[in-house]
C-alpha positions in Angstrom: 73.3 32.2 -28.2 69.8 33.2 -28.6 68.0 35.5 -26.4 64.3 34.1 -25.8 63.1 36.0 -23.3 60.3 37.9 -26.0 59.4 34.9 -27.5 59.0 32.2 -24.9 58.7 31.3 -21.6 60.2 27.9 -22.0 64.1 29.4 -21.2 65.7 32.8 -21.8 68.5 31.9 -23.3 69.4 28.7 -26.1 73.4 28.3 -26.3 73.8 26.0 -29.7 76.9 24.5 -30.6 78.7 21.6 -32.1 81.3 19.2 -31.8 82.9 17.7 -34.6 83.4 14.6 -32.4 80.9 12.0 -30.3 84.1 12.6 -28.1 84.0 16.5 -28.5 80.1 16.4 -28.1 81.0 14.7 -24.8 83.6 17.0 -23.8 81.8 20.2 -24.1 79.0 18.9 -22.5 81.1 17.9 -19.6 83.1 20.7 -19.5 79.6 23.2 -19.3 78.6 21.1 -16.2 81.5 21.1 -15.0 82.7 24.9 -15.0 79.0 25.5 -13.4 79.3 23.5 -10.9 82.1 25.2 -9.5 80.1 28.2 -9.4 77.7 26.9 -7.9 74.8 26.2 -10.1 73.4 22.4 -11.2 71.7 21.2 -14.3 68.1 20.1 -14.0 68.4 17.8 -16.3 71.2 16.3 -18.9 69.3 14.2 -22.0 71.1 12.6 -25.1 73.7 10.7 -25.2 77.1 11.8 -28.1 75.9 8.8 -30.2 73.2 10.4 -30.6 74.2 12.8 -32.1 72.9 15.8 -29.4 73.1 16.7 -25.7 71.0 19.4 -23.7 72.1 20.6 -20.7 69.0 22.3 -19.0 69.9 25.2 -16.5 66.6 26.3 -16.3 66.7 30.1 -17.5 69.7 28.8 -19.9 69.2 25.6 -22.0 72.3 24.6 -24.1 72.3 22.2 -27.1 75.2 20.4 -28.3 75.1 19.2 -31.5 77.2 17.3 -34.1 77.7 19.4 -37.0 75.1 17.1 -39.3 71.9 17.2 -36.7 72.8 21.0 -36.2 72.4 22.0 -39.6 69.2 19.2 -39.7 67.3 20.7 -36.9 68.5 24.3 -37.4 67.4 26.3 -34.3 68.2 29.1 -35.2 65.4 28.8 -38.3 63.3 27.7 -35.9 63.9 30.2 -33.4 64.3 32.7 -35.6 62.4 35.4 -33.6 64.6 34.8 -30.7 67.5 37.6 -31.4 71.3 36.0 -31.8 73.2 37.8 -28.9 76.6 36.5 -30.2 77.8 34.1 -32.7 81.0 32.6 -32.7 82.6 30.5 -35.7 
């Protein structure tokens, strides 16, 4: 998760992760929406498709990108975003 609060007003937060799966890209997406939902809180927006490769789940303040593990390492946010600190990695 990167925190982009200094860097950007676009989000504060980027959540990037990957599923080694279409089906896995589909089921954490899902499984984000879901567990918000029950507390309450509805994307603005869901773009991508697993196909493709990445989904983005906007929350507004918190945008999360799911990635297969080949467009992950393509697009690397993190390089891109590299001013944005990590708050936690998890492998």
């Amino acid at each position: 998760m990167l925190d982009l609060r200094a860097v950007t007003l676009i989000a504060d937060y980027f959540v990037l992760c990957n599923g080694e799966s279409t089906r896995q890209v589909r089921a954490i997406t899902d499984g984000i929406v879901e567990a918000l939902k029950e507390s309450g809180q509805r994307p603005l927006r869901v773009e991508g498709t697993p196909e493709s490769g990445w989904m983005l789940v906007d929350f507004g303040s918190v945008v999360t990108h799911v990635f297969s593990p080949e467009l992950r390492a393509y697009y690397t946010l993190e390089a891109l975003w590299k001013d944005a600190p990590m708050v936690v990695r998890m492998k």
